[in-house]
GUSELUM-307830 format. One line per field, with one value per residue (C-alpha): residue number from 1; x, z, y. Coordinates in Angstrom, 1 decimal, always signed. Each point is the difference from the previous one (the first is absolute). Example, Ala and Ser with C-alpha at 12.3 -4.5 7.8 and 13.67 -1.06 7.14 Angstrom:
num = (1, 2)
X = (+12.3, +1.4)
Z = (+7.8, -0.7)
Y = (-4.5, +3.4)
***
This chain:
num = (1, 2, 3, 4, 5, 6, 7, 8, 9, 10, 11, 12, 13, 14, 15, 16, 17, 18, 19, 20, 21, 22, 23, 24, 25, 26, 27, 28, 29, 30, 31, 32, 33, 34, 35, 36, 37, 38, 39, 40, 41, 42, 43, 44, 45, 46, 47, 48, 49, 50, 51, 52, 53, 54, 55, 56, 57, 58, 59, 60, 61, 62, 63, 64, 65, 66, 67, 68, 69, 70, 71, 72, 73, 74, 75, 76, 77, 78, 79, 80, 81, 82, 83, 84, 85, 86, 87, 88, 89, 90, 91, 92, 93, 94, 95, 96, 97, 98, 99, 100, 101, 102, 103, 104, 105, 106, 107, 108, 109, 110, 111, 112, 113, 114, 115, 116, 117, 118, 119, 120, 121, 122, 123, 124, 125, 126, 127, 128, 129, 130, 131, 132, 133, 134, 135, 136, 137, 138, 139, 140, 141, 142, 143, 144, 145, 146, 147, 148, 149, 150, 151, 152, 153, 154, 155, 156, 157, 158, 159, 160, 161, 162, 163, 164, 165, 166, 167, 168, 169, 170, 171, 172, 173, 174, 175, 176, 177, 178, 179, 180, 181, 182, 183, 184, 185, 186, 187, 188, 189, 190, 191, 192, 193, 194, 195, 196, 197, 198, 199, 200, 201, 202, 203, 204, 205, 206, 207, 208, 209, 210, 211, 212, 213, 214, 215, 216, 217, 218, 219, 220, 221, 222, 223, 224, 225, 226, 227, 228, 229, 230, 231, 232, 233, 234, 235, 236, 237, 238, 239, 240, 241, 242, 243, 244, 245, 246, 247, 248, 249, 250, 251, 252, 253, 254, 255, 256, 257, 258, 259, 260, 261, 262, 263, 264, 265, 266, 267, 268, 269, 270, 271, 272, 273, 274, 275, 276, 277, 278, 279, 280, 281, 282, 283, 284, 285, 286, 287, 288, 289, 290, 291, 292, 293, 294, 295, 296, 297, 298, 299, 300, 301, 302, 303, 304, 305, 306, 307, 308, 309, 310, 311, 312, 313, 314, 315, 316, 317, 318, 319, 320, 321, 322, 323, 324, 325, 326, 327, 328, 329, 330, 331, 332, 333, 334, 335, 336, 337, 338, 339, 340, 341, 342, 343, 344, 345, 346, 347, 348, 349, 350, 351, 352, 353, 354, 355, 356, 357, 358, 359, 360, 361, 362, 363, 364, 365, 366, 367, 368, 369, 370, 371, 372, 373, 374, 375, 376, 377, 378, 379, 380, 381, 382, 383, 384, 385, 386, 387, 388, 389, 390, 391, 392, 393, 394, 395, 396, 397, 398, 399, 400, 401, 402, 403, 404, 405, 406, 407, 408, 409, 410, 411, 412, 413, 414, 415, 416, 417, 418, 419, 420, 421, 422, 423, 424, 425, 426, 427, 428, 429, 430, 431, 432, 433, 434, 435, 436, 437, 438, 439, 440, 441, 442, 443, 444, 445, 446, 447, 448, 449, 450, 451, 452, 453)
X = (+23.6, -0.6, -2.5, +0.7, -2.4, +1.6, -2.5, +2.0, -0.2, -2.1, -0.5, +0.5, -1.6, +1.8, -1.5, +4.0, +1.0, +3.8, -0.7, -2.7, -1.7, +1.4, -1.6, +1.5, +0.9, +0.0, -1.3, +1.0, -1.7, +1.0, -1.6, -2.8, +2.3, +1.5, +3.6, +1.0, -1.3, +2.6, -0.2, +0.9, +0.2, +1.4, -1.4, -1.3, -3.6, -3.5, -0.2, -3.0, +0.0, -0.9, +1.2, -2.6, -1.3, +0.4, +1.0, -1.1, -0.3, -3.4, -2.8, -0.7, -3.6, +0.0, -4.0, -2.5, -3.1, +0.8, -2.7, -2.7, +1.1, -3.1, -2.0, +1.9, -1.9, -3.0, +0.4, +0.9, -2.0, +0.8, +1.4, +1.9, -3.3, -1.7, +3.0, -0.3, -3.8, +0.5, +2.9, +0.3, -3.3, -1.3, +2.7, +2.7, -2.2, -0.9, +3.7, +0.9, +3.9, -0.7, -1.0, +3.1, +2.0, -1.4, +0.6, +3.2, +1.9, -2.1, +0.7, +3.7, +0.2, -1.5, +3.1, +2.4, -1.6, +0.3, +3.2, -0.2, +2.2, -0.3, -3.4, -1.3, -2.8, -2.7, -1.9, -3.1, -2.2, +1.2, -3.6, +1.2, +3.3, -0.3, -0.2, +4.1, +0.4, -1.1, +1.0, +3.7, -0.5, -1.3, +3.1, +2.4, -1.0, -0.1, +4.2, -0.5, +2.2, -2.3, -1.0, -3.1, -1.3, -1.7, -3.5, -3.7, -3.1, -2.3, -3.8, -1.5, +0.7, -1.1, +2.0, +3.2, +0.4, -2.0, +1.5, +1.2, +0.3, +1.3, +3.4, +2.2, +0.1, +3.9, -0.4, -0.3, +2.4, +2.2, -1.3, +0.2, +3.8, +1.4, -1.9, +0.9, +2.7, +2.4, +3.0, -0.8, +2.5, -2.2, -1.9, -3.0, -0.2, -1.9, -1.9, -3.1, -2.6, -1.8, -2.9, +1.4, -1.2, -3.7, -1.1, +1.3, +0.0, +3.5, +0.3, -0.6, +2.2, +2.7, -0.2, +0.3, +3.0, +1.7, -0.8, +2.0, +3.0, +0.2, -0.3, +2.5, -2.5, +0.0, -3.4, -2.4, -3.0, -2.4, +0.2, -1.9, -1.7, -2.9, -1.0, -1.6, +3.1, +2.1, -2.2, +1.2, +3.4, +1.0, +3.9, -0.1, -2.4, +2.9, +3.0, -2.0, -0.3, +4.0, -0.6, +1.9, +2.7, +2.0, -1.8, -3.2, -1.5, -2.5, -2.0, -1.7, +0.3, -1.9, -1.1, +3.2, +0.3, +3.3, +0.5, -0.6, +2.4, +2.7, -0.7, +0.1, +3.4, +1.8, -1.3, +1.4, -3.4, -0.6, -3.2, -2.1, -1.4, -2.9, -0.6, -3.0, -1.9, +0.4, -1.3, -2.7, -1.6, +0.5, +3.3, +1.2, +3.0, +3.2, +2.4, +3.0, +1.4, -0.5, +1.6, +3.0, +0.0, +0.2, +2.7, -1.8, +0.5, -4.0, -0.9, -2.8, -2.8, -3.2, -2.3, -3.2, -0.5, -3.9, +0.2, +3.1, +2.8, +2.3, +3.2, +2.7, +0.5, -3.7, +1.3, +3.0, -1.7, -3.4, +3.1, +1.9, -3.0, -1.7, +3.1, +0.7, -3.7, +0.5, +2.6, -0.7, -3.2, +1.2, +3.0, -2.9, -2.3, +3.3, +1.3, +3.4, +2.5, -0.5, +2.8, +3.0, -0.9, -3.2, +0.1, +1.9, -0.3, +3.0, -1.3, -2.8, +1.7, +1.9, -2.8, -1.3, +2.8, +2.9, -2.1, -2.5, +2.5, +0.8, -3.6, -0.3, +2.9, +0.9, +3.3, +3.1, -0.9, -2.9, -0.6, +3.2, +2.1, +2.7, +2.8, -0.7, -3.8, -2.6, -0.7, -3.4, -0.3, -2.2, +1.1, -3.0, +0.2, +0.3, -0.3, -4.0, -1.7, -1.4, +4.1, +2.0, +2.2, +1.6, +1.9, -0.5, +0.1, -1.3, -2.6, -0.8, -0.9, -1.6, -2.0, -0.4, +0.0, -2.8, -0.4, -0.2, +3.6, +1.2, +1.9, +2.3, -0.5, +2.3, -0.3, +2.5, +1.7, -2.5, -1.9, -3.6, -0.5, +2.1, -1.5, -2.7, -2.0, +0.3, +1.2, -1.9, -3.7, -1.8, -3.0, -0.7, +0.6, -3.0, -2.0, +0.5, -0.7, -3.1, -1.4, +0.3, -1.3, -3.4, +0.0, +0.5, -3.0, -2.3, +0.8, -1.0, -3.1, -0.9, +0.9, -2.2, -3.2, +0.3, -0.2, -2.7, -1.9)
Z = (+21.8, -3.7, -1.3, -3.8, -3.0, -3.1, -2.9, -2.0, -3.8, -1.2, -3.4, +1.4, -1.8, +2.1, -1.8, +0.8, -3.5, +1.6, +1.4, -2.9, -0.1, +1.3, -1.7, +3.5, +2.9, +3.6, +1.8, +3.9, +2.4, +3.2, +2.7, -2.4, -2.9, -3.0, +0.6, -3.1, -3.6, -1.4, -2.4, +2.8, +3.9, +3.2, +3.3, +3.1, -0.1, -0.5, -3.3, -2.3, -2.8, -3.1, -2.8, -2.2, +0.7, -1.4, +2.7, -0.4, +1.3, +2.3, -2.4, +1.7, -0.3, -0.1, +0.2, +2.0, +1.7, +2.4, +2.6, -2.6, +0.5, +1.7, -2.8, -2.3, -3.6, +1.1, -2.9, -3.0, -2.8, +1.3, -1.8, +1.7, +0.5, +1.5, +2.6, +1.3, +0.8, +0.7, +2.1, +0.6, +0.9, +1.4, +1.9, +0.6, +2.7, +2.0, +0.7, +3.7, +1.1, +0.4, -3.8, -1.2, +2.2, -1.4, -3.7, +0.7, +1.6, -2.3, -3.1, +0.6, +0.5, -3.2, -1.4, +1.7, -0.8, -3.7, +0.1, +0.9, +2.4, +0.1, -0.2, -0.1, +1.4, -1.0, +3.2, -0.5, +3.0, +2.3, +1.5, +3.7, +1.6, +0.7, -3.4, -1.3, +3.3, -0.6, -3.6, +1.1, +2.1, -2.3, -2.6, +2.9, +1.5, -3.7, -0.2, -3.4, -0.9, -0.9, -0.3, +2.0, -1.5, +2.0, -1.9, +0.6, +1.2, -1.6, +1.1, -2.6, -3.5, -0.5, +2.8, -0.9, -3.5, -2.1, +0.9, +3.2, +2.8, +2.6, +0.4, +1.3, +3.9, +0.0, +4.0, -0.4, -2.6, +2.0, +3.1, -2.1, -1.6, +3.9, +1.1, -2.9, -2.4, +2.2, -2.2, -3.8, +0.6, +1.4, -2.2, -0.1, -1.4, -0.2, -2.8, -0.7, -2.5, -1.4, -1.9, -2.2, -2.1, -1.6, +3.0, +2.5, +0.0, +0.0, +3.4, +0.7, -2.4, +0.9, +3.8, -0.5, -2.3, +2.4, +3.0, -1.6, -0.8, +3.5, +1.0, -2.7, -1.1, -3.3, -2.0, -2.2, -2.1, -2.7, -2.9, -3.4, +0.3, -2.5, -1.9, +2.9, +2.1, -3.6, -0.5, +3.5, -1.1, +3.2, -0.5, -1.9, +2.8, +2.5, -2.0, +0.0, +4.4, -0.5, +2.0, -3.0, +1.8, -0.4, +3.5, -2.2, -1.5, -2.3, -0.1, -3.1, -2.5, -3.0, -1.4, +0.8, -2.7, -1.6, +1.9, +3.1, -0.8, -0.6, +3.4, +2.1, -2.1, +0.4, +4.0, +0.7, +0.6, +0.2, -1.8, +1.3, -2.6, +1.1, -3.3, +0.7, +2.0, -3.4, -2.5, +2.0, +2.0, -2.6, +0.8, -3.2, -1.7, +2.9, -1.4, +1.2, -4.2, +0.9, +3.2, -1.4, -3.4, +2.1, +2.2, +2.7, +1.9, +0.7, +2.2, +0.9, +2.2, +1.2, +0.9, +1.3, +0.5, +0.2, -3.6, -1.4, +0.9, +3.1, -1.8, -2.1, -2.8, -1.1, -0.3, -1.9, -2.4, -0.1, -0.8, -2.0, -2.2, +0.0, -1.1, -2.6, -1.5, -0.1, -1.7, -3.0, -0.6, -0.8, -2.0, -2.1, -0.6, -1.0, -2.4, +1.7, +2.3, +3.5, +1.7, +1.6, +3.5, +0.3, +4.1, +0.3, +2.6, +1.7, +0.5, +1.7, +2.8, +0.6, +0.3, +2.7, +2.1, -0.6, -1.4, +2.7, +2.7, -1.7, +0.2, +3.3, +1.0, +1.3, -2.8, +2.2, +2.3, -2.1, -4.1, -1.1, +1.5, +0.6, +3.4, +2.6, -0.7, +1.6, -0.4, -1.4, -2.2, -1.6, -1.1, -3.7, +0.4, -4.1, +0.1, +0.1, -3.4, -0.5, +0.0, -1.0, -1.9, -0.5, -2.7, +1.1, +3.7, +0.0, -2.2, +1.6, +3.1, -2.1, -2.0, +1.4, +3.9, +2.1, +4.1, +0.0, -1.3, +3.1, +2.4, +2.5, +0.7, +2.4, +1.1, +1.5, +0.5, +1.7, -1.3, -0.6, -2.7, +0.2, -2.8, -1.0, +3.5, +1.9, +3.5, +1.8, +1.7, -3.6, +1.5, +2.8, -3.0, -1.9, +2.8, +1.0, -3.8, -0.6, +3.0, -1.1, -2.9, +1.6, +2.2, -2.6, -2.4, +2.6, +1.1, -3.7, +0.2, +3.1, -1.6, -3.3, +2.2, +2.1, -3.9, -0.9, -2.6)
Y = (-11.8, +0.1, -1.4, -1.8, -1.7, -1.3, -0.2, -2.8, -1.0, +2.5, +1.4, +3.4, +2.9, +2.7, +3.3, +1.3, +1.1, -0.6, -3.5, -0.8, -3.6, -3.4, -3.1, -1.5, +2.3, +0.7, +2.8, +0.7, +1.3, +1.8, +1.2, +0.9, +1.3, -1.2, -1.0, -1.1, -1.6, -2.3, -3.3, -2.1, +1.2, -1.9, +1.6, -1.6, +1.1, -1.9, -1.1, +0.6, -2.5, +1.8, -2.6, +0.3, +3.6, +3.3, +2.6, +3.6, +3.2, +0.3, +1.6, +3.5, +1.4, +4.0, +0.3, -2.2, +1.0, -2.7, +0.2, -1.1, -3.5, -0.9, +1.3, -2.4, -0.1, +1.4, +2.4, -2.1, +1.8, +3.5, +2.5, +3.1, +2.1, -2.9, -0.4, +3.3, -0.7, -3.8, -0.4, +4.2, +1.0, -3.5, -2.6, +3.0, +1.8, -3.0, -0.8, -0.1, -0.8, -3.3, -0.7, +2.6, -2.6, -3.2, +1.3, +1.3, -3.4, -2.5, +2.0, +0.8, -4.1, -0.3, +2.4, -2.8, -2.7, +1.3, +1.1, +3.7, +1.0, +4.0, +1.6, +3.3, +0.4, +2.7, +0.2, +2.2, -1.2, +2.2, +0.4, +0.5, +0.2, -3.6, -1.1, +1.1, -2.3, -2.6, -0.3, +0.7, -2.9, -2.1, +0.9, -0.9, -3.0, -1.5, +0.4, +2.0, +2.7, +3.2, +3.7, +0.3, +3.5, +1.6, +1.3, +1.6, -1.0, -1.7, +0.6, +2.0, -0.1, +3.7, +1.3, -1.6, -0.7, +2.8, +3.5, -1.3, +3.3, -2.8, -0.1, -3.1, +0.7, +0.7, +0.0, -4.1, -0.2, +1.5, -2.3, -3.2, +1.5, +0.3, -3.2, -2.4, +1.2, +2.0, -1.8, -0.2, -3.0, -2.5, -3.1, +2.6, +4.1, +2.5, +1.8, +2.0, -0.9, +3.2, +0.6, +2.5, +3.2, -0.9, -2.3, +2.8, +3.6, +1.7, +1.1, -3.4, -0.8, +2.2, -0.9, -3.7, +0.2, +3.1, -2.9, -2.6, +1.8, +1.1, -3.5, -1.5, -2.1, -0.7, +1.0, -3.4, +1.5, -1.1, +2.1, -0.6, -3.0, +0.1, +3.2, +1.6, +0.2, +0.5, +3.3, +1.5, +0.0, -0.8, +0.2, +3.2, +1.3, -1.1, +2.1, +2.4, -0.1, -0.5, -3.3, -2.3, -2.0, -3.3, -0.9, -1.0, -2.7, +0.1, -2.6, -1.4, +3.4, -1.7, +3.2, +2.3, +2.7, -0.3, +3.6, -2.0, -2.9, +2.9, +1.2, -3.1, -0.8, +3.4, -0.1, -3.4, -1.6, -4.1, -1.5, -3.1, -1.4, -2.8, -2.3, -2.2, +2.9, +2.5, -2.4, -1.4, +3.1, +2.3, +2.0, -0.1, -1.4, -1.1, +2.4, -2.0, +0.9, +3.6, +0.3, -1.6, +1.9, +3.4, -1.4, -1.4, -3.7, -0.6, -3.0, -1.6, -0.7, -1.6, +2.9, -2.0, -3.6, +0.5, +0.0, -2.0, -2.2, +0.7, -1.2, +1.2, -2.7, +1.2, +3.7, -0.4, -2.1, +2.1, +3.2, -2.1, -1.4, +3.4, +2.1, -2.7, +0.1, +3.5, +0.7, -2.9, +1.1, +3.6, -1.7, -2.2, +2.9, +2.3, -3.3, +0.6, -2.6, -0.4, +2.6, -1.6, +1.4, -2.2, -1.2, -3.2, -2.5, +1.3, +3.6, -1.1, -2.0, +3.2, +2.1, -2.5, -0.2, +3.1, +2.2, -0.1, +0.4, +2.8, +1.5, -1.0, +2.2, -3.3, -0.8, +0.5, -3.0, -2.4, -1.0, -1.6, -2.8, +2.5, -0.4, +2.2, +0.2, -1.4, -4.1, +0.5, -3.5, -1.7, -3.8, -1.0, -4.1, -0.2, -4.2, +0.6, -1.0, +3.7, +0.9, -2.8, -0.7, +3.4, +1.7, +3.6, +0.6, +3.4, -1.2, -2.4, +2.2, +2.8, -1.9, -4.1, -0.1, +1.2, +0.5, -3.9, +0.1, +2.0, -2.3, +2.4, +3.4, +2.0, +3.4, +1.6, -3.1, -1.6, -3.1, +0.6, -2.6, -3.3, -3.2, +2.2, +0.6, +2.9, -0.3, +3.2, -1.4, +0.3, -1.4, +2.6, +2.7, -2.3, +0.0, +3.8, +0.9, -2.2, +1.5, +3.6, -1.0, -1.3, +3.4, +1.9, -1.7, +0.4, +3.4, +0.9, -1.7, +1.9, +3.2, -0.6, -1.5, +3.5, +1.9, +2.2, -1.9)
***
């Protein structure tokens, strides 16, 4: 029996450059994918009344360490050397399953609830075989679409992040590839988070890379965040290995040479650009200008919630804002006109939703209100006072509404959000969550009353 939802009398922002924007439209949903986006449909289906909203795409974030929910905002003056010893060195190694599981379901609810519906998730709390368990289940019993990738351990910051000689186990990737992700068809993939060249040595580096490509699995790395990790050169050092590939994201790449940029270009690379995260721990600029400039469709992510918002309105405007600064502050100490290719408003919506699709691998089924893809929706009420009244509708997503504005989220076609409260048990995630929070505090007081002095 097919299953139908008719989200009515929307202004629909489709992200389809051939069905383009309807101030009032319908989008239908079948059997969890889109059926059609017309002015006006007729269809005997359960009706969603959007009058009033603007329907989008689902935001897609390419680049969350989504385990440290429980740790939210514990870190909120860190900068990036203070999170490898903070969260790193100190919380990661007192992770068990249980906690990985906690962070994974409350914080891929707090995607939903803010109108994420895809999610990658950069899992590196792999501390026993449990642990890629338990944060699978977590991901699945939220109803989020995502790429779990797979990544290391985490209980010793000398041993896995400087010069790293230990390698991904590839005989539990494997385990968790059969177990989990025999289809790369289902609501969750596969993928493998490595370390990369500078934080491992290349046999390691070379091993973990060979691994994933024998998987199909396709490959998320840091690269060039702050001068440190700008110095290794990281994406040179990987042409040089031969291991550039279009399976790659590189995530962050503040301090990518221009060499660099040519490379991930000419190798069909994708970039993961995480706005609020580079300006406020010290990353460097978001390059979301120079990604595009050498060709590139960058999107965007959250990175770390210990230390900034879990949202996407705050990382558009954090790139939008920052790229903007940038680029009129070189145009005012030059005496010269802004360029015409300064980000607009529009841009950054599609870096949020089609572009990160893209990145995601994720494109042919999620990030634009397309037939035949996936019903992954997200309904912005724009009568609140923060939105209304509206001139721009893009706008008015990109720069006015906030996650208070997000009314009804489906994924895959199913509803997950319906008059702005989520429908899944919330309060068990809350409970789960706050508990691994109190577990986790006092395992690291236990740990420093057992320090040498």
């Amino acid at each position: 029996m097919t299953t139908r939802t008719l989200l009515r009398s929307g202004h629909v922002i489709s992200m389809d450059p051939d069905i383009g924007d309807l101030p009032q439209g319908d989008v239908l949903v079948e059997d969890g994918r889109i059926a059609a986006v017309e002015p006006e449909i007729s269809a005997d289906a359960e009706v969603l009344d959007m009058a009033g909203h603007i329907v989008i795409p689902g935001f897609v974030d390419t680049h969350r360490h989504t385990w440290e929910a429980p740790i939210r905002g514990v870190a909120p003056d860190a900068t990036l050397d203070d999170y490898f010893v903070d969260i790193l060195d100190t919380f990661a190694p007192l992770y068990t399953p249980e906690d990985v599981y906690a962070g994974n379901l409350a914080g891929a609810l707090e995607c939903i609830n803010a109108g994420i519906t895809t999610l990658v998730d950069w899992s590196h709390i792999n501390n026993t075989p449990e642990h890629p368990d338990a944060a699978i289940q977590g991901l699945a019993e939220s109803g989020i679409r995502a790429r779990y990738a797979y990544g290391s351990a985490n209980t010793s910051l000398a041993d896995y992040w400087f010069e790293s000689r230990i390698a991904i186990p590839a005989d539990d990737v494997r385990r968790i590839r059969a177990a989990h992700f025999a289809s790369d068809d289902g609501l969750l993939t596969m993928g493998l988070a490595t370390r990369g060249p500078g934080f491992c040595v290349d046999e390691v580096v070379t091993a973990e890379w060979a691994m994933a490509r024998e998987l199909g699995l396709p490959i998320t790395v840091h690269v060039a965040m702050g001068r440190l990790a700008g110095r290794f050169g990281m994406v040179k050092q990987l042409h040089g290995l031969g291991l550039l590939g279009p399976d790659t994201t590189y995530v962050h790449s503040c301090y990518l040479s221009e060499e660099e940029w040519r490379m991930v270009a000419d190798s069909g690379g994708t970039v993961s650009v995480a706005p609020q995260v580079e300006l406020q721990m010290g990353h460097g600029w978001p390059p979301v200008m120079q990604a595009i400039e050498h060709g590139l469709r960058p999107s965007l992510s959250i990175d770390v919630v210990t230390t900034v918002p879990g949202d996407m309105f705050t990382q558009i405007r954090a790139a939008f804002g920052a790229e903007r600064a940038r680029v009129n502050a070189d145009c005012w100490q030059a005496n010269m006109p802004v360029p015409d290719t300064m980000l607009t408003a529009r841009q950054m919506l599609e870096i949020a939703t089609v572009n990160g699709a893209h990145v995601a691998g994720l494109e042919d089924r999620t990030g634009s209100l397309t037939p035949g893809k996936r019903a992954d929706i997200v309904g912005i009420d724009a009568t609140a006072p923060n939105v209304a009244p509206v001139h721009d509708a893009t706008a008015a997503v990109t720069l006015c509404a906030d996650v208070s504005n997000v009314d009804t989220v489906l994924v895959d076609g199913v509803i997950h959000k319906r008059d702005g409260r989520l429908l899944g048990d919330t309060a068990r995630a809350l409970r789960l969550v706050g508990e691994s929070r109190d577990r986790l505090l006092a395992a690291k007081e236990a740990k420093a009353a057992k320090a040498p002095a």
